[in-house]
C-alpha positions as CSV (number, residue, x, y, z in Angstrom):
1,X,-13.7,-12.2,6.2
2,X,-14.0,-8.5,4.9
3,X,-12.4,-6.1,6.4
4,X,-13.3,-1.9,5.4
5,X,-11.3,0.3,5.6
6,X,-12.3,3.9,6.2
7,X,-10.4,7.1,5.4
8,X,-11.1,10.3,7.1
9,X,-10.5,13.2,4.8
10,X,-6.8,13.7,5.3
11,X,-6.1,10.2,4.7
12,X,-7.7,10.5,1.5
13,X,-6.0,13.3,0.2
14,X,-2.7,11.7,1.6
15,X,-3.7,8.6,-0.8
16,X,-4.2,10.5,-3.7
17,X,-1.9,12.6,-3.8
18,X,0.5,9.8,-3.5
19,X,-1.2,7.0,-5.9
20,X,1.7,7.1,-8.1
21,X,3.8,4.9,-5.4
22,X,1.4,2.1,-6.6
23,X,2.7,2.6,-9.5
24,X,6.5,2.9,-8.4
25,X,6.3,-0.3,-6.4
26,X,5.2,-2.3,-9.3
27,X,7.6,-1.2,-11.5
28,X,10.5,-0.9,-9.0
29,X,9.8,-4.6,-8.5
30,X,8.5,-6.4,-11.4
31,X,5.3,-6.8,-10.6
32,X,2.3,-6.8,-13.3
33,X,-0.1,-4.3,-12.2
34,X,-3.6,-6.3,-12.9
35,X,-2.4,-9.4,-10.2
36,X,-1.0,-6.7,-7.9
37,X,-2.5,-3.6,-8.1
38,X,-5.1,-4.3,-5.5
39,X,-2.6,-5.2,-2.9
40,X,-0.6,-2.6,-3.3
41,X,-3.6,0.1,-3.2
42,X,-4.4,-1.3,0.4
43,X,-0.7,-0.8,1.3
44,X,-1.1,3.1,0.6
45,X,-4.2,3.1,2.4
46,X,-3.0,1.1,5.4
47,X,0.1,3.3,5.4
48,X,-2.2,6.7,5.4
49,X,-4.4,5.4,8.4
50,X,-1.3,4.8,10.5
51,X,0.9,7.7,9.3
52,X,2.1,10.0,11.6
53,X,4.2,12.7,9.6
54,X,5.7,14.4,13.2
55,X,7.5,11.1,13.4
56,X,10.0,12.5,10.8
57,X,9.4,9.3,9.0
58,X,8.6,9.5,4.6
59,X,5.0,8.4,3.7
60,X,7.0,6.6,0.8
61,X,8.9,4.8,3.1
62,X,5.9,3.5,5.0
63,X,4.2,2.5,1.8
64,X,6.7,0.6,0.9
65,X,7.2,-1.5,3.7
66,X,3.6,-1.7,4.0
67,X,3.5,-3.4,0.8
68,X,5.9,-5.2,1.2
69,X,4.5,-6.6,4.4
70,X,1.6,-7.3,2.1
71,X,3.2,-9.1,-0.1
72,X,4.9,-11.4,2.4
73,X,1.6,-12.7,3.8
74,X,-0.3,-13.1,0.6
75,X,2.3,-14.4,-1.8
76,X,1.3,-18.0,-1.1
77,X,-2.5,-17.6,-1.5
78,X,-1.8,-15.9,-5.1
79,X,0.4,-18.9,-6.2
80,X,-2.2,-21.2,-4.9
81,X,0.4,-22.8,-2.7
Protein backbone atom coordinates (compact mmCIF):
# COMPACT_ATOMS: atom_id res chain seq x y z
CA UNK A 1 0.00 0.00 0.00
CA UNK A 2 1.05 3.62 -0.99
CA UNK A 3 0.67 6.10 1.15
CA UNK A 4 1.05 10.23 -0.22
CA UNK A 5 2.05 12.42 1.60
CA UNK A 6 1.08 16.05 0.97
CA UNK A 7 2.87 19.26 2.13
CA UNK A 8 1.07 22.48 2.44
CA UNK A 9 3.43 25.34 1.64
CA UNK A 10 5.01 25.87 5.03
CA UNK A 11 5.91 22.34 5.34
CA UNK A 12 7.62 22.52 2.22
CA UNK A 13 9.76 25.28 2.90
CA UNK A 14 10.34 23.70 6.51
CA UNK A 15 11.75 20.61 4.39
CA UNK A 16 13.92 22.41 2.36
CA UNK A 17 15.28 24.49 4.24
CA UNK A 18 16.30 21.69 6.44
CA UNK A 19 17.37 18.88 3.71
CA UNK A 20 20.76 18.89 4.86
CA UNK A 21 19.61 16.74 8.13
CA UNK A 22 19.23 13.93 5.53
CA UNK A 23 22.40 14.39 4.99
CA UNK A 24 23.59 14.72 8.80
CA UNK A 25 21.68 11.58 9.78
CA UNK A 26 23.52 9.49 7.24
CA UNK A 27 26.68 10.53 8.09
CA UNK A 28 26.18 10.87 11.87
CA UNK A 29 25.29 7.22 11.63
CA UNK A 30 27.02 5.30 8.93
CA UNK A 31 24.50 4.93 6.66
CA UNK A 32 25.18 4.89 2.75
CA UNK A 33 23.00 7.43 1.31
CA UNK A 34 21.67 5.47 -2.09
CA UNK A 35 19.94 2.40 0.44
CA UNK A 36 18.90 5.13 2.87
CA UNK A 37 18.28 8.26 1.48
CA UNK A 38 14.65 7.60 0.74
CA UNK A 39 13.81 6.72 4.23
CA UNK A 40 15.27 9.31 5.65
CA UNK A 41 13.68 12.01 3.21
CA UNK A 42 10.12 10.75 4.54
CA UNK A 43 11.48 11.21 8.11
CA UNK A 44 11.88 15.14 7.36
CA UNK A 45 8.68 15.15 5.73
CA UNK A 46 6.75 13.27 8.35
CA UNK A 47 8.51 15.40 11.00
CA UNK A 48 7.35 18.81 9.04
CA UNK A 49 3.58 17.62 8.80
CA UNK A 50 3.51 16.99 12.58
CA UNK A 51 5.79 19.91 13.71
CA UNK A 52 4.59 22.18 15.98
CA UNK A 53 7.37 24.84 16.59
CA UNK A 54 5.25 26.62 19.82
CA UNK A 55 6.03 23.38 21.45
CA UNK A 56 9.62 24.63 22.15
CA UNK A 57 10.75 21.45 20.68
CA UNK A 58 13.93 21.58 17.65
CA UNK A 59 12.71 20.50 14.05
CA UNK A 60 16.25 18.61 14.23
CA UNK A 61 15.27 16.79 17.12
CA UNK A 62 12.00 15.59 15.61
CA UNK A 63 13.76 14.55 12.46
CA UNK A 64 15.82 12.63 14.03
CA UNK A 65 13.71 10.58 16.00
CA UNK A 66 11.51 10.33 13.22
CA UNK A 67 14.06 8.60 11.36
CA UNK A 68 15.05 6.81 13.59
CA UNK A 69 11.54 5.52 14.22
CA UNK A 70 11.87 4.75 10.53
CA UNK A 71 14.58 2.91 10.68
CA UNK A 72 13.40 0.67 13.45
CA UNK A 73 10.35 -0.65 11.50
CA UNK A 74 12.01 -1.05 8.15
CA UNK A 75 15.43 -2.40 8.97
CA UNK A 76 14.20 -5.98 8.61
CA UNK A 77 12.47 -5.59 5.26
CA UNK A 78 15.89 -3.94 3.82
CA UNK A 79 17.93 -7.00 5.04
CA UNK A 80 15.38 -9.33 3.64
CA UNK A 81 14.95 -10.83 7.04
Amino acid sequence: MVVLMKLNDEQRKLVADNHNLIYQYLIDNNLPQDEYYDIAAIGVCKAAMGYDASKGINFSTCVHKLILLILSHNIPKLIHV
